[in-house]
N, C-alpha and C positions, 0 to 999 in steps of 0.2 A: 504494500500500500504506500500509499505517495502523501505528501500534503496537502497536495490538489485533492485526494481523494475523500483522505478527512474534515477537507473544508466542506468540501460538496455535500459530503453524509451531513454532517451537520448543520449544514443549510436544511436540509429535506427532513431531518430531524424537527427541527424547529417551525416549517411550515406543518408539518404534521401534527405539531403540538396546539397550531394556530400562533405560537410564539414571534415577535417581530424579528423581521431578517435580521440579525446580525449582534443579537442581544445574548446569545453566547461566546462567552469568550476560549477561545482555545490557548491552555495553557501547554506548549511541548514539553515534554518532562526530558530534559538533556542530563540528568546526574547519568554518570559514569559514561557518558558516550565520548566515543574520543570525538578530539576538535572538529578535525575535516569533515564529522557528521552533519557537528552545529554549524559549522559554515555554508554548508549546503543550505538551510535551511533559512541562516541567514537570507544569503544570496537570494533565495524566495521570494522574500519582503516580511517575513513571520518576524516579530517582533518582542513576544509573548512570550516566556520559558518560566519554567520550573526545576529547583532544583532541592537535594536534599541536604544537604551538608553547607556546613556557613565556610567550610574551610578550603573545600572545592570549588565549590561558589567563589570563592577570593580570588581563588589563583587561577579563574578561566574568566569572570565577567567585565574584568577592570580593563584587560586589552578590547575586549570586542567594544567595548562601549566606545572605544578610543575610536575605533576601524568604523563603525557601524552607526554613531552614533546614539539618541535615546533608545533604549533595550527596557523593558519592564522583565524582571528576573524577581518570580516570586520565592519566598520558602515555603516547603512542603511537608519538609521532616520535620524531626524532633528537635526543638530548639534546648540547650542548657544556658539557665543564667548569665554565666560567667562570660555566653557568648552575642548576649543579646546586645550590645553595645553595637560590633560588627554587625550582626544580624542586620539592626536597624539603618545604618551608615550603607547597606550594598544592597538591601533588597528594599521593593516596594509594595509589597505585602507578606506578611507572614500570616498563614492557614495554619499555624497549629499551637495559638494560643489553648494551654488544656490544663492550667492550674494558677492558684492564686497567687503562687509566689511569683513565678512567672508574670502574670499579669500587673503586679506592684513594683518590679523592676521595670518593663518595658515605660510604665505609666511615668517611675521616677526619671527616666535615660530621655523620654519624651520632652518633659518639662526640661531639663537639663540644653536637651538636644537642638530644642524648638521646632522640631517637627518628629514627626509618629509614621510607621509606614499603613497603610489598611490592614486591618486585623481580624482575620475569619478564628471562631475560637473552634477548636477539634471535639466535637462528641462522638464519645465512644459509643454508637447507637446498639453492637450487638456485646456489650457490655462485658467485652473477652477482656482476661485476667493480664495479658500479656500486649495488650496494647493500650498505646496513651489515650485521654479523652476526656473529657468531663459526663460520665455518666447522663443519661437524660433525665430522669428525676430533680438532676440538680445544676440542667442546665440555666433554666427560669435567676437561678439565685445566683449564679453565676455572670450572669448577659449583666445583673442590676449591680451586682457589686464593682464588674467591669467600667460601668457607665458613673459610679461612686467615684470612683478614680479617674475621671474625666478622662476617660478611654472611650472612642468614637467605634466601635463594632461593625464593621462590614456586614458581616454573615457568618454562616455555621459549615463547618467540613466536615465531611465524613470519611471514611474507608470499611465499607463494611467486609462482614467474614465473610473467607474464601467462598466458603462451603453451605449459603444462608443465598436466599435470593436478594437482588442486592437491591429491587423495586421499592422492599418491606421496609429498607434503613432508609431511602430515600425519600420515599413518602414521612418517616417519622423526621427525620431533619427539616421538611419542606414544613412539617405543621407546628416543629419548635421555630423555627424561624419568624413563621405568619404568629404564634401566640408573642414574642417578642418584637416584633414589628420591627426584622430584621429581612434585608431585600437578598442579602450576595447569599448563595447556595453553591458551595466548591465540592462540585460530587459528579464520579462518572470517570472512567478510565476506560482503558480501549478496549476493553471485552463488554462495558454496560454503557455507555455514554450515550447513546440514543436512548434509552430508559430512564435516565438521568433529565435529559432533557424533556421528556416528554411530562416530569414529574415539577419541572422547574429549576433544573441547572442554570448557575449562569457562569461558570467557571466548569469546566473539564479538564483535566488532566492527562493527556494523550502523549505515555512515549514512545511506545518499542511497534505501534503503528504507523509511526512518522518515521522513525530514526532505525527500523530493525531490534534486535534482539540487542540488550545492553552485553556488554563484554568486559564484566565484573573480572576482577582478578580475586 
């Protein structure tokens, strides 16, 4: 599959939804692809990435931004404190706001910083032991302590389980979002992203559709 082809899908996705042309965003997921992937991609006009790692992230987006100009390069992973300084200084949203400590650091480095990047918080909607998230029960408490902290809330991420249909977590993300009257929805990867969309995506995450298989060492 090509990027023309995933744009295309997502186009047809989205009028299938009755969704307005172009009101989802495609995020490439380029962690671990080597360069001359991303550059293809570049070269495209794709503008859009994701990545998982603040430290990868460092030592690939500061040149292309130089070559390429504006790049929107979101985080996707799992952010630690100690990183969120960096975090905030090279990306322009981070999706996996998923605890409070987190949340009073990014809130202090903001005020500090004078500017915030957009902030989707991560629930854990299939409430697996071994992934990050703000359970849903306590997402409500969560979205309000965030906004305590004069922290500006995009919207809600998910990833849900392997092995769960993934319509069930996105429909429960779409309706904690609409009870907090939060718009951004970052859900949908290259095996469910037309499902995603049809439920209310407006962030997808598409890599190893665009880019091929990653090539993890």
């Amino acid at each position: 599959m090509s990027l023309t082809d995933i744009s295309e899908q997502i186009a047809k996705a989205e009028a299938d939804a009755g969704r307005t042309a172009g009101s989802v965003k495609l995020i490439a997921v380029s962690k671990v692809q080597p360069n001359e992937r991303v550059t293809a991609v570049l070269d495209q006009g794709h503008r859009l990435f994701g990545e998982n790692r603040v430290q990868e992230a460092s030592d690939k987006w500061p040149a292309f931004r130089e070559t390429y100009g504006d790049i929107d390069v979101h985080l996707i992973g799992p952010l630690q404190t100690n990183k969120a300084r960096q975090a905030m200084e090279l990306f322009n949203a981070i999706h996996t706001v998923d605890r409070p400590k987190l949340a009073k650091t990014i809130a202090r480095l903001s005020q500090e910083m004078g500017h915030c990047p957009d902030l989707f918080i991560q629930v854990n909607t299939g409430e697996e032991p071994q992934k990050a998230g703000i359970m849903p029960a306590e997402t409500d408490a969560f979205v309000q302590s965030c906004r305590a902290l004069d922290l500006t809330i995009s919207g809600l991420m998910c990833i849900p389980p392997i092995d769960e249909e993934p319509a069930l977590h996105f429909a429960l993300l779409k309706k904690l979002a609409d009870r907090n009257d939060l718009t951004g929805l970052s859900m949908g990867m290259s095996s469910d992203f037309k499902s995603a969309i049809a439920l209310g995506a407006t962030h997808v995450r598409i890599g190893s559709a665009i880019f091929g298989e990653r090539k993890a060492t």
